[in-house]
N, C-alpha and C positions, 0 to 999 in steps of 0.2 A: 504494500500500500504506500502509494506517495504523500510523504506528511506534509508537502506544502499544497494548500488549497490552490486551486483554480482562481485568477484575480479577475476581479468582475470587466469587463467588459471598459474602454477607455478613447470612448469617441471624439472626433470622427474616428473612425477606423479605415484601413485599408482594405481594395484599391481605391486612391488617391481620386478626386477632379482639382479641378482648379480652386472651386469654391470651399472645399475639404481640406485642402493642404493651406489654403489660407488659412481657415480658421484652425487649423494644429499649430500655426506657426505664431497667431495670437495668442492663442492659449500658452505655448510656451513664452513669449516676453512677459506675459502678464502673472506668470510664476516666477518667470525669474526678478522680476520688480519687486515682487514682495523679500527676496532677499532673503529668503524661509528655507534654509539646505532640507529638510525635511519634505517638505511639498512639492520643490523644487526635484527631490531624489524619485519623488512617489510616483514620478508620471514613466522611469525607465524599470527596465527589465531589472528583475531580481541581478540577475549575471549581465547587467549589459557593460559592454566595452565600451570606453574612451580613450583617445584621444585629445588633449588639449594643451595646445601649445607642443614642447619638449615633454608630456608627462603626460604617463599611462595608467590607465585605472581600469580597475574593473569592481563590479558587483557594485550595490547601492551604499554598503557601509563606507565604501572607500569615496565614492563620490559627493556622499555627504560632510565624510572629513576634508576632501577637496574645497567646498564649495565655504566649509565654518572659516577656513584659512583664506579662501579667495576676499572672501568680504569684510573681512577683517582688516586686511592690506587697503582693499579698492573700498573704499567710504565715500558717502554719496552717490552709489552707483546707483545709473539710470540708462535702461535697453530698449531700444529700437530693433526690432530685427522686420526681414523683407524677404517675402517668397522669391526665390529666382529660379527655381526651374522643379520639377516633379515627376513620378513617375507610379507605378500601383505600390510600391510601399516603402518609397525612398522621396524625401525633400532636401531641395539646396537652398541652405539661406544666404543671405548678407545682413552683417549686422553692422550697429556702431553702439558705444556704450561708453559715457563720460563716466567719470569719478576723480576723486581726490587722494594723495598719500598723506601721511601722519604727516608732513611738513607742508603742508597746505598746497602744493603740486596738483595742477589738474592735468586730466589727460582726457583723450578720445581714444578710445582702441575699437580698430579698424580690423573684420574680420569676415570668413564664411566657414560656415558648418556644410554637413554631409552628415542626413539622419537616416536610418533605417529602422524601420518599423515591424514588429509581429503582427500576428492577425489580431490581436486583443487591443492594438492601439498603442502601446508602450514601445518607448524607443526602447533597441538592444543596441545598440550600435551608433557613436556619435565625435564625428572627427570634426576638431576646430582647429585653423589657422588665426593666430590675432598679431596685428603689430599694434603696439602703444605711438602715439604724436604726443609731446608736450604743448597744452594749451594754454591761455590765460584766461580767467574765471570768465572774462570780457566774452570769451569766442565761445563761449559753452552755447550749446543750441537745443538739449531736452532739461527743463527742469523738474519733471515727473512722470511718473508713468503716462504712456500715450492716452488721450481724452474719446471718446468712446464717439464712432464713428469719424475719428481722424485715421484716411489711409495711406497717408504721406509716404513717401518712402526717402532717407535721411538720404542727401546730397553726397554723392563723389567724395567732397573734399569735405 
């Protein structure tokens, strides 16, 4: 008998449309805004794999210690992310995401994921590229989570 339950069900689910992969990829900014490693851990595979940056993880405990550490460092952090491409259980994003270091530093980090999805809706699998820009507080351009029915998508530069 397998002792881990069956997890309920994590829509949209796969395969993918257009309208579907949009709202998976709201759904994820708007977790990761709350800054909550726990909720933010809740929506991947027991085992799923990462990718992010130089550094590999795996399963949800580790991604949750990943995530208590990230936001620790990055304060004030505030995401934008933007569908760029899709397929029946795979999304490419683009993101941008401002915050600040313990010495008042802000930055924009400039990036794209590569997710892959089970049939239950839960990412297994999630590879991010990020490069950090030095900003000044002047050029910040998100001061909160995105406002509900804005579908902007953050500028190039």
């Amino acid at each position: 008998m397998d002792p881990s339950p069956t997890p309920p069900p994590r829509p949209p689910l796969p395969p993918f449309t257009a309208e579907t992969a949009l709202r998976k990829v709201r759904a994820a900014e708007a977790a990761w805004n709350t800054r909550d490693p726990e909720k933010v851990a809740a929506a991947y595979t027991a085992d799923s794999v990462w990718r992010n940056r130089s550094e590999f993880l795996q399963g949800r405990e580790e991604i949750v210690a990943f995530l208590t550490r990230k936001w620790e460092k990055e304060q004030g952090y505030v995401l934008r992310k933007d569908l760029w491409a899709f397929t029946d259980d795979r999304i490419g994003v683009r993101f941008q995401y401002e915050w600040h270091d313990a010495d008042g530093q802000w930055w924009r980090s400039y990036g794209n994921e590569l997710w892959e999805f089970d049939a239950l809706g839960y990412m297994r699998r999630r590879e991010a590229s990020i490069n950090d820009v030095a900003i000044g507080e002047s050029e910040r351009r998100f001061d909160g989570p995105r406002a509900e029915g804005d579908d902007t998508a953050p500028p190039l530069r």
